[in-house]
C-alpha positions in Angstrom: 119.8 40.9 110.1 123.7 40.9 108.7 122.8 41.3 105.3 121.4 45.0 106.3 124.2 47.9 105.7 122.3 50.1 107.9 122.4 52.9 105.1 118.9 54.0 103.3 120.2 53.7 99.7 118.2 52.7 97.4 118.8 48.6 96.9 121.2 48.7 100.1 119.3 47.4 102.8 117.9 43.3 102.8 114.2 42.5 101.9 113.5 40.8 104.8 110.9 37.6 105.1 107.0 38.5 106.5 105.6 35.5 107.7 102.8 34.7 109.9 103.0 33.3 113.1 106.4 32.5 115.2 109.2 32.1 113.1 110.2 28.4 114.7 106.9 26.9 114.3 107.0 23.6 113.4 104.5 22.4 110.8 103.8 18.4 110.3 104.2 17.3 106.8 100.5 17.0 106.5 99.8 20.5 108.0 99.6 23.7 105.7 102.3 25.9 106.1 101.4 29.6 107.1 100.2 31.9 104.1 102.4 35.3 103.8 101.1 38.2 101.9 101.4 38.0 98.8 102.2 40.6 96.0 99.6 42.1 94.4 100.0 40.3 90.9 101.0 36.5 90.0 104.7 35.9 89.0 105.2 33.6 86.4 108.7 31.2 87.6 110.6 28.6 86.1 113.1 26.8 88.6 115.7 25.0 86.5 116.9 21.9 88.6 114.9 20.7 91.7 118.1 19.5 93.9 119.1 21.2 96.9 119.1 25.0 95.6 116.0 24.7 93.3 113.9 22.2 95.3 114.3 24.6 98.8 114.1 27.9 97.1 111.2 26.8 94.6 109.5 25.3 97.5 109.5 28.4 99.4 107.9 30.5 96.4 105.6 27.9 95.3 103.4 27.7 98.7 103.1 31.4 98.3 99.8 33.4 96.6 101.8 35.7 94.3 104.0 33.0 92.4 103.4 30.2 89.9 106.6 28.2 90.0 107.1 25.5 87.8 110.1 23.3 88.1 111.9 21.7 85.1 114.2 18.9 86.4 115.3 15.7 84.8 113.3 12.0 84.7 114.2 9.8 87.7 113.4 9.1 90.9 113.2 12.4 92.9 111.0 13.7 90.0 108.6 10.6 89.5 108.6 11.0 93.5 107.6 14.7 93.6 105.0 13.9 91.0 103.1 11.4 92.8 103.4 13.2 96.5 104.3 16.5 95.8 107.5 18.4 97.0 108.6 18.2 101.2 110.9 20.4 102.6 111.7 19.3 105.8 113.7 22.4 107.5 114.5 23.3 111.2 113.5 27.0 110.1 110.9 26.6 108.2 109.3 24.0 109.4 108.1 20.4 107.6 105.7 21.0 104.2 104.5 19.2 101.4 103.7 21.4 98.4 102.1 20.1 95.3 103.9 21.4 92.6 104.3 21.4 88.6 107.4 19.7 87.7 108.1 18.8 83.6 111.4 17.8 82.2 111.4 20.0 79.0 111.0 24.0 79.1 109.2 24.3 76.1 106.1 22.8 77.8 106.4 25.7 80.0 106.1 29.1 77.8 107.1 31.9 78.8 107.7 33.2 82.5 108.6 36.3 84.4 111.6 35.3 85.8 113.9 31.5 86.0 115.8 30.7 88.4 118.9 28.3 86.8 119.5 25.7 90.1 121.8 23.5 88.3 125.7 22.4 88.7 128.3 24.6 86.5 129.3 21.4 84.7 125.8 21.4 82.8 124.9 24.8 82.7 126.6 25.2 78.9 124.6 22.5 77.6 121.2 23.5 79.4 121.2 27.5 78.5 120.4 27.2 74.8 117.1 25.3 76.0 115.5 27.6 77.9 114.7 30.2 75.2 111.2 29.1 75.3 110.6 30.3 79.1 111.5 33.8 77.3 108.7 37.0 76.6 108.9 38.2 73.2 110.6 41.1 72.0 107.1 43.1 71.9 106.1 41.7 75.5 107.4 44.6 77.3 110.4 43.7 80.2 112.5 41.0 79.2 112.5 37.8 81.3 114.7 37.7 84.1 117.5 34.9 84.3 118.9 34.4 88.0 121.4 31.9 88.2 122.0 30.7 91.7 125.2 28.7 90.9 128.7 28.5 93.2 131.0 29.7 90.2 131.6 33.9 88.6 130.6 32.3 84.7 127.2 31.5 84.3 125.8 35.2 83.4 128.3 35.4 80.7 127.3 31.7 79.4 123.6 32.7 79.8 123.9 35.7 78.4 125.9 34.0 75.0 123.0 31.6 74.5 119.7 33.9 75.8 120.8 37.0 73.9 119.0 40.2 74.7 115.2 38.5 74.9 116.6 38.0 78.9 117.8 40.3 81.2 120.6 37.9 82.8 121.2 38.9 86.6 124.1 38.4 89.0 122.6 36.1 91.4 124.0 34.0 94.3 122.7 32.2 97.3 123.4 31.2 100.7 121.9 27.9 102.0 122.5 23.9 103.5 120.0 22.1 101.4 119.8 19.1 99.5 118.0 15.5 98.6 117.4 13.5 101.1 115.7 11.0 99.7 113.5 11.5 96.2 110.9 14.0 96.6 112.3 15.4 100.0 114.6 18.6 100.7 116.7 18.7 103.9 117.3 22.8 105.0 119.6 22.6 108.1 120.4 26.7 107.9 122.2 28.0 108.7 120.6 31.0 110.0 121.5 33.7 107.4 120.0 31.2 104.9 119.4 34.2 101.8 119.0 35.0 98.1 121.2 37.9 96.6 120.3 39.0 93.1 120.7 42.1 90.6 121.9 43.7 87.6 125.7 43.7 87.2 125.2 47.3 86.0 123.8 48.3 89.1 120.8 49.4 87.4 116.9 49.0 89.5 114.1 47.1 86.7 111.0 46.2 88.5 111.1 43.1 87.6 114.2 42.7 90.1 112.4 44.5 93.2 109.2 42.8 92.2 111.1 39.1 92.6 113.3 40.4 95.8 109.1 40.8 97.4 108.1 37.5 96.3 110.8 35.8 97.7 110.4 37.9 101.3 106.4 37.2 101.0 107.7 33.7 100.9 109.8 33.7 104.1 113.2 33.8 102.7 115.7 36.8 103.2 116.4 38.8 99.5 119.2 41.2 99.3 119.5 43.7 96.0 123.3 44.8 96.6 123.8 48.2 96.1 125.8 50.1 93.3 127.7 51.7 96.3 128.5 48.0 98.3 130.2 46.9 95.1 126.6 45.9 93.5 125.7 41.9 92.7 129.3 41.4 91.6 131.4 41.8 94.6 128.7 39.7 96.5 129.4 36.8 94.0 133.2 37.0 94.6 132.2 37.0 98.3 130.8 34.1 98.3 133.1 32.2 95.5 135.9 32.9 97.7 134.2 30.8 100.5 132.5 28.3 98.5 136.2 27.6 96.4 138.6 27.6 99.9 135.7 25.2 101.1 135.2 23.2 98.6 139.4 22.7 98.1 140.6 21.6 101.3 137.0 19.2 101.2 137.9 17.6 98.1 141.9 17.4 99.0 141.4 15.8 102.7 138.0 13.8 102.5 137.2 15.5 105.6 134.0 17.3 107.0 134.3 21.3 107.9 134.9 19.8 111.7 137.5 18.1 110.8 139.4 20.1 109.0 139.3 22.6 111.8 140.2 20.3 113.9 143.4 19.8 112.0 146.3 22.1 112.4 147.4 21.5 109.1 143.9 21.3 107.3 143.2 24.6 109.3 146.5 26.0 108.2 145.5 24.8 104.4 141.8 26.2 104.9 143.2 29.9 105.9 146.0 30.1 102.6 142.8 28.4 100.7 141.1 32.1 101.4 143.5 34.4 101.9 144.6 33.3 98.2 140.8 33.9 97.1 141.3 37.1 98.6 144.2 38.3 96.8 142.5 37.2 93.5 139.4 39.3 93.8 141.1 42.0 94.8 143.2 41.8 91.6 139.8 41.8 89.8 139.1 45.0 91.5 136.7 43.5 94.4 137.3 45.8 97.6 136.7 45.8 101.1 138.3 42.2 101.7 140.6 42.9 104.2 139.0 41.2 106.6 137.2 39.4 105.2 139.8 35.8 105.2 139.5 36.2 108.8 135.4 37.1 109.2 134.9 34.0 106.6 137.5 31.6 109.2 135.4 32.6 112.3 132.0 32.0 110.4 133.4 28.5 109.7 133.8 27.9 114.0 129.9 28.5 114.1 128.4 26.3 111.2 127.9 22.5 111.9 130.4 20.1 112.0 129.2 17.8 109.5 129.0 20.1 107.0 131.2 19.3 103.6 130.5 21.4 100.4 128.7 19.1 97.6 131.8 19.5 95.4 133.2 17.5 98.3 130.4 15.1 98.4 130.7 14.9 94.3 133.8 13.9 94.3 133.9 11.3 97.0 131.2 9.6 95.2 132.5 10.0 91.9 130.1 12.0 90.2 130.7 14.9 88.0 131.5 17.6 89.9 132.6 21.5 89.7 136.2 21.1 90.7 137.0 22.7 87.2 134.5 25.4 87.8 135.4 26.5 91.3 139.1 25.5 92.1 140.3 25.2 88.5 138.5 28.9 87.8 140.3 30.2 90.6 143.4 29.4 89.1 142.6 30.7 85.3 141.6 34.1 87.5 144.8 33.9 89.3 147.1 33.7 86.4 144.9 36.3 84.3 146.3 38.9 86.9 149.6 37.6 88.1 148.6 36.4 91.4 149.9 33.4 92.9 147.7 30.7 94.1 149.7 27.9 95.1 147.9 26.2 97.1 144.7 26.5 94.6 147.2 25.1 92.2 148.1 22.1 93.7 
């Protein structure tokens, strides 16, 4: 798999998925899915937000042995909806599920958990933090909970971390997936095929509560990568991938236009390229290395992912809904002028 360095370090290499069965089997939404191995003890989760990021990757864990996932997501339709039928994730990879699940709209129903995994838009993140003390152990319990926001943005540890304090152990985290609601109580997964979960301490430091969460996820099918100290560690994977998600997220909001459409566009193409070359030159300034390529690596992955695709800022915004233009595109910018960088087209 690409998410493998090929060096035997110690967090350097992927945990990759065990499954059972061929991995392209497709299973009817009234078939079971097949059971991995599970860990050897139950895992206690909380999945904040049960949209495309929570529903798919809490879906995944929860038909596992070795997790009990419960999802806190807001009253309306897609909740009432996974409720009454349970949660289907309808995926090309994965196949087509229905997993009964435990889904409650405030976390202090929940008590405390082993790990959450915050699945919710920048935008709200400030105001939802400061609720989910609750999911946290005690002081006395031993290993703190551990926080794993899966968010597009570099900010949410730091906002977690203001309104947790040190009862959680707040993780870099990041994910790469297309997924979201199709209709209520339904998750679309369209890949694409290096579909994964990166997580770890920004310190570079190895709990078990991090390797014992990278397992779960790989019992459950889905690809886990633990970035190593030596690679950069948690935070040059997050700049990775905000570089990407920013540049795409840009020229989708600016042109209205899906990712084949843009490329189809000398012009949007031409905008697309400064887009991450300027994200480039940003994280380098922040002391990210290894990017020299990487504008160019990110351009060619582009070629090979659907044509359809837009980012959901992209979506937001076209529909008028809040979105994280301020979080992605406006951060960019606040980072750009923090180090002198220009970012023109960012800025505009």
């Amino acid at each position: 798999r690409r998410h493998s360095t090929g060096r035997r370090s110690r967090l350097s290499d992927s945990v990759k998925p065990r499954r059972a069965g061929s991995r392209r089997r497709h299973l009817s939404a009234s078939s079971s899915p097949p059971t991995p191995t599970p860990p050897q003890h139950i895992m206690r989760i909380a999945v904040v937000g049960a949209g495309g990021v929570g529903g798919f990757f809490g879906g995944m864990l929860a038909r596992t042995a070795g997790a009990q996932v419960t999802f806190i997501a807001r009253a309306g339709a897609h909740h009432s909806a996974i409720v009454k039928d349970g949660l289907r994730i309808v995926s090309a990879e994965h196949g087509d599920f229905t997993q009964s699940v435990r889904v409650v709209e405030d976390a202090s129903s929940v008590g405390a958990v082993d790990a959450v995994l915050v699945c919710v838009k920048e935008y709200s993140l400030a105001a939802v933090a400061p609720t989910l003390t609750p999911l946290l152990h005690g002081e006395a319990d031993g290993e703190p909970t551990a926080v794993v926001p899966l968010l597009n943005g570099m900010g949410a540890p730091e906002v977690l971390e203001a309104a947790l304090g040190a009862r959680a152990r707040v993780l870099g985290g990041l994910c790469k997936v297309f997924s979201w609601i199709e209709r209520p109580g339904v998750i679309a997964h369209k890949g694409p095929s290096d579909t994964a979960v990166l997580f770890g301490e920004r310190s570079g430091g190895e709990p078990p509560r991090v390797r014992a969460l990278a397992e779960l996820f790989a019992s459950a099918g889905v690809v886990c990568k633990v970035p190593a100290r030596e690679e950069g560690g948690i935070t040059s994977a997050m700049w990775r991938k905000f570089i990407g998600i920013a540049a795409f997220s840009a020229v989708g909001a600016a042109t209205r236009a899906t990712l084949g459409e843009v490329l189809a566009e000398a012009r949007t193409r031409q905008l697309y390229a400064a887009l991450l070359a300027e994200g480039v030159a940003v994280a380098t300034a922040h002391g990210v290395g290894g990017l020299d390529e990487y504008a160019a690596a990110q351009a060619s992955r582009a070629e090979s992912l659907p044509k359809a695709s837009t980012a959901s800022l992209a979506r937001d915004v076209l529909a008028g809904r809040p979105s994280e233009l301020e979080a992605q595109v406006g951060a960019m910018v606040r980072y750009a002028e923090g180090k002198g960088v220009a970012a023109p087209a960012f800025a505009a």
